[in-house]
C-alpha positions in Angstrom: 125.7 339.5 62.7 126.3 342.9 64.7 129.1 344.8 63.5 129.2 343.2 60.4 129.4 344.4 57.0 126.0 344.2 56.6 125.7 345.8 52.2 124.6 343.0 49.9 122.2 340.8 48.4 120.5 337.6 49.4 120.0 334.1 47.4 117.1 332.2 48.7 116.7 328.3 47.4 114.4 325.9 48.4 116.9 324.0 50.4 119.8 327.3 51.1 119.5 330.7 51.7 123.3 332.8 51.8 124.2 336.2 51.7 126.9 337.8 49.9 128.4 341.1 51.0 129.3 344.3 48.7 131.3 346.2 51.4 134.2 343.8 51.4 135.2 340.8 50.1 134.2 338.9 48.0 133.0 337.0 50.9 129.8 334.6 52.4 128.8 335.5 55.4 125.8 333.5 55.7 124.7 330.1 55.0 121.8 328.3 56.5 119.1 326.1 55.3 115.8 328.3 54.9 114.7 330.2 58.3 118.1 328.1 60.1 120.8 329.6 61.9 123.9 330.5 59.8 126.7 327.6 59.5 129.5 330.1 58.8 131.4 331.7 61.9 132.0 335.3 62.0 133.9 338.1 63.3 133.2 342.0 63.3 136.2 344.0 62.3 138.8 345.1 64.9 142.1 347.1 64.4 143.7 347.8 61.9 145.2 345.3 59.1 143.6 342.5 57.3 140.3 341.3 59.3 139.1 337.8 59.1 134.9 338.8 59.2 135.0 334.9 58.6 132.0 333.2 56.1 133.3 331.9 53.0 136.0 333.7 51.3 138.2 333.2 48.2 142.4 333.5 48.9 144.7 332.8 47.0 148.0 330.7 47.9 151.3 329.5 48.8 150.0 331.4 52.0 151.8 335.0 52.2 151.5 338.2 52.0 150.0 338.3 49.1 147.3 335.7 50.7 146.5 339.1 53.5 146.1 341.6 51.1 143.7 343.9 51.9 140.2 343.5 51.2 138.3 346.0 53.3 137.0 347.8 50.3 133.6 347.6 48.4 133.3 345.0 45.7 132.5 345.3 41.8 129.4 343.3 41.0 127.7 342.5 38.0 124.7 339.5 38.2 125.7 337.3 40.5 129.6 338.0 40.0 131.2 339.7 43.1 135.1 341.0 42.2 137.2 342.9 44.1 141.5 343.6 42.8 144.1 343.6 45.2 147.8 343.5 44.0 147.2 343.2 40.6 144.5 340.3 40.7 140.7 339.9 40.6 138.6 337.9 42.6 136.0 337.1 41.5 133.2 335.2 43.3 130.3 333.7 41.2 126.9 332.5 43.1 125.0 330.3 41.2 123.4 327.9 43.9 124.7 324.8 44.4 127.9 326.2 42.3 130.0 328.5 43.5 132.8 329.9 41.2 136.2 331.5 42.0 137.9 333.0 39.2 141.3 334.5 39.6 143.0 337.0 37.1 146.1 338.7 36.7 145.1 342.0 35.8 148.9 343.4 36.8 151.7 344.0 34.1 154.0 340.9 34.7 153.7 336.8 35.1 152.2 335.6 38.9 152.1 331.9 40.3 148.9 331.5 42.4 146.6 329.1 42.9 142.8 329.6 43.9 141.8 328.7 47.4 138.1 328.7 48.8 138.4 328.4 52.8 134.5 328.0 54.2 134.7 329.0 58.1 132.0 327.2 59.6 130.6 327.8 63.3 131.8 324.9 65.6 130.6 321.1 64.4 133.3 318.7 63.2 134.5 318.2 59.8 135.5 315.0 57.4 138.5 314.7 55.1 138.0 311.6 53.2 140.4 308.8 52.3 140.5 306.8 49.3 139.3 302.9 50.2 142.1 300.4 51.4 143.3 298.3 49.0 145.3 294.5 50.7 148.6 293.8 51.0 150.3 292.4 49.1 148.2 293.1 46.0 148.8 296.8 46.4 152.9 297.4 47.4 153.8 301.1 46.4 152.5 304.3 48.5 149.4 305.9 47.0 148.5 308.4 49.8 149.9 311.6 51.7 149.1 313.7 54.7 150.6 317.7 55.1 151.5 318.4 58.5 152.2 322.0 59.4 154.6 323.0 62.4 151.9 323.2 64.8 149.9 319.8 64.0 150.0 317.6 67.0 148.2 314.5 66.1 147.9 313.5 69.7 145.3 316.3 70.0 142.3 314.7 71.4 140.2 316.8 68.4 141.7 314.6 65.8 140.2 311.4 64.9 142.3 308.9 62.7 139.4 306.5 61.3 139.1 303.7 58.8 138.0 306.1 55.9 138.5 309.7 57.3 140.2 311.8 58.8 138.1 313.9 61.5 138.3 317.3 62.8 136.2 318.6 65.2 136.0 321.8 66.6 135.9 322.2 70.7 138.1 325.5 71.3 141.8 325.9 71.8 144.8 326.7 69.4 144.8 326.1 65.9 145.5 322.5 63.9 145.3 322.1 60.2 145.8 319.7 58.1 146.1 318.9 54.3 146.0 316.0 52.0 145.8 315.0 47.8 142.1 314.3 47.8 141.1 312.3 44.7 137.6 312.3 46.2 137.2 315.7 45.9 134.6 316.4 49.0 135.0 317.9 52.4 131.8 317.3 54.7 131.1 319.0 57.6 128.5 318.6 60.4 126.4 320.3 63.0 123.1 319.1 65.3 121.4 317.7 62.0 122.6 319.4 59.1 125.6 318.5 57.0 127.3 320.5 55.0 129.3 319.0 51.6 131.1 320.5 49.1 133.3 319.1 46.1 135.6 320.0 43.6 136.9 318.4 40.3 140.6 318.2 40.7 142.6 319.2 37.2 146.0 317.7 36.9 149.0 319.9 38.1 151.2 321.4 40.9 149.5 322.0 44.3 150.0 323.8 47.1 151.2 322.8 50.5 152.9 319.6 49.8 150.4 318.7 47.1 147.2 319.1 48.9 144.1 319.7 47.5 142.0 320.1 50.5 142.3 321.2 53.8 141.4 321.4 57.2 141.4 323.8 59.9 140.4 324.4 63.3 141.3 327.6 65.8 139.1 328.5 68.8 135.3 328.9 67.8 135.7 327.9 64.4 136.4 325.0 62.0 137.7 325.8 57.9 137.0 323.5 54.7 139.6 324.3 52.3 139.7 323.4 48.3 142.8 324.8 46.6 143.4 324.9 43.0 146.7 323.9 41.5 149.2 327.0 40.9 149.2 328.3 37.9 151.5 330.6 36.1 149.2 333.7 34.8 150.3 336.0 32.2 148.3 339.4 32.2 145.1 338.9 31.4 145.0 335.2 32.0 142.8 333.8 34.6 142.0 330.5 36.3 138.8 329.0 38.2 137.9 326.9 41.0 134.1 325.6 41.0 132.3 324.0 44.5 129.2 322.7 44.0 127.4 323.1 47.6 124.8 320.7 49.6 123.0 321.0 52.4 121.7 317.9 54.2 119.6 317.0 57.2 120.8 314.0 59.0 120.7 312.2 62.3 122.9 313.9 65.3 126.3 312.2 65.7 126.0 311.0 62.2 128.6 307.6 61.8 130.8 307.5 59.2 129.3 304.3 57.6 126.0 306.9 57.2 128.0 309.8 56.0 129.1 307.8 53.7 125.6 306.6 52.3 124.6 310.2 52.1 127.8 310.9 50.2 126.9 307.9 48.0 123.4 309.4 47.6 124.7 312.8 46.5 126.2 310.8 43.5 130.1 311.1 44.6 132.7 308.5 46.2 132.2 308.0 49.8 135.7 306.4 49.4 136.6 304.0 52.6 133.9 305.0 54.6 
């Protein structure tokens, strides 16, 4: 990673090995099965002004300027807890292989409404946003799933697939597309030559962002993000609220199907949904 932030420490599993920097963040900036290439995309610094450096990083949203604060600084750590306070709230990452915590404090002097949002940026591949199983007509009459559009979606973009059981991303250059959805499943999956890449969140009740979306997806030039969000929550000083991932790290077959994704999600114990 030349011209990276480069201070940090190292977690080596039997099946994942990541990196976590101390000069900024809290951020990733390398996954990979042991002796692989890194999955995450990223970016040396340029300019001035917020800097993406890319890996896995912990925002916080509605998306504003509060999302680009400035994080260019070195981070607090204690264990295998990474913090860093911007605008009156901690981040706090937390690496405990396969879990990965975010915790998000006020540590200001009034009330904020935030949510936490985890945003892997992974190098190239194509991506999975899972849809609950159809259920016929006209046993089941009322609406039970949504889709977030932003003002730059075009579904007709050839990187979009509309399947059966998913919605797929995949990343081959060009401007940016994102989507966002209410996913009860609570995975994202992502894939690259023969690894896949899953990671899940439980889902507690409440308001969430973006039209209600739990997860989304994202896909600009080189790279291709898998977004959890939290739902927003009204802290009081000194209140804080988490987000937990558990991670996996699988090798498949190339072009993986979704009928085998989802027996591979079925065999990590969650709901492969309609796949």
């Amino acid at each position: 990673m030349p011209g990276m932030p480069l201070d940090g420490r190292w977690f080596r599993h039997p099946d994942a090995e990541l990196f976590v920097t101390t000069s900024v963040g809290p951020r990733i900036l390398h996954l990979a099965r042991p002796g692989g290439d890194n999955l995450f995309h990223t970016e040396p610094p340029s300019g001035d002004g917020w800097q993406l450096y890319g890996g896995h990083r912990f925002w916080t949203a509605p998306e504003d300027e509060l999302t680009y604060a400035l994080d260019d600084g070195p981070v607090e750590v204690e264990g295998d807890r990474f913090s860093f306070v911007s605008d009156g709230l901690r981040r706090t990452l937390a690496v405990a292989w396969p879990h990965i915590t975010h915790r998000l404090e006020n540590v200001g002097p009034v009330p904020i409404r935030r949510a936490c949002w985890a945003l892997s940026v992974m190098a190239g591949g194509r991506a999975w946003l899972p849809r609950p199983a159809l259920r016929p007509h006209p046993k089941a009459l009322l609406p039970d799933r949504s889709l977030a559009l932003w003002p730059y979606t075009d579904p007709s973009d050839p990187r979009w697939t509309w399947g059966r059981g998913a919605v797929r991303l995949a990343c081959k250059g060009g401007g940016p597309q994102k989507i966002g959805a209410w996913n009860p499943l609570g995975w994202l999956a992502w894939q690259r030559g023969s690894t896949l890449f899953v990671k899940h969140t439980h889902l507690p009740a409440g308001d969430y962002p973006d039209r209600g979306s739990s997860h989304e997806l994202f896909t600009s030039g080189p790279m291709l993000e898998l977004e959890s969000l939290g739902p927003l929550t009204t802290l009081a000083p000194g209140e804080a609220v988490e987000l937990v991932e558990r991670w996996w790290l699988v090798e498949v077959e190339p072009e993986l199907s979704d009928a085998a994704l989802g027996d591979h999600i079925a065999e990590l114990g969650l709901d492969p949904g309609g796949l």
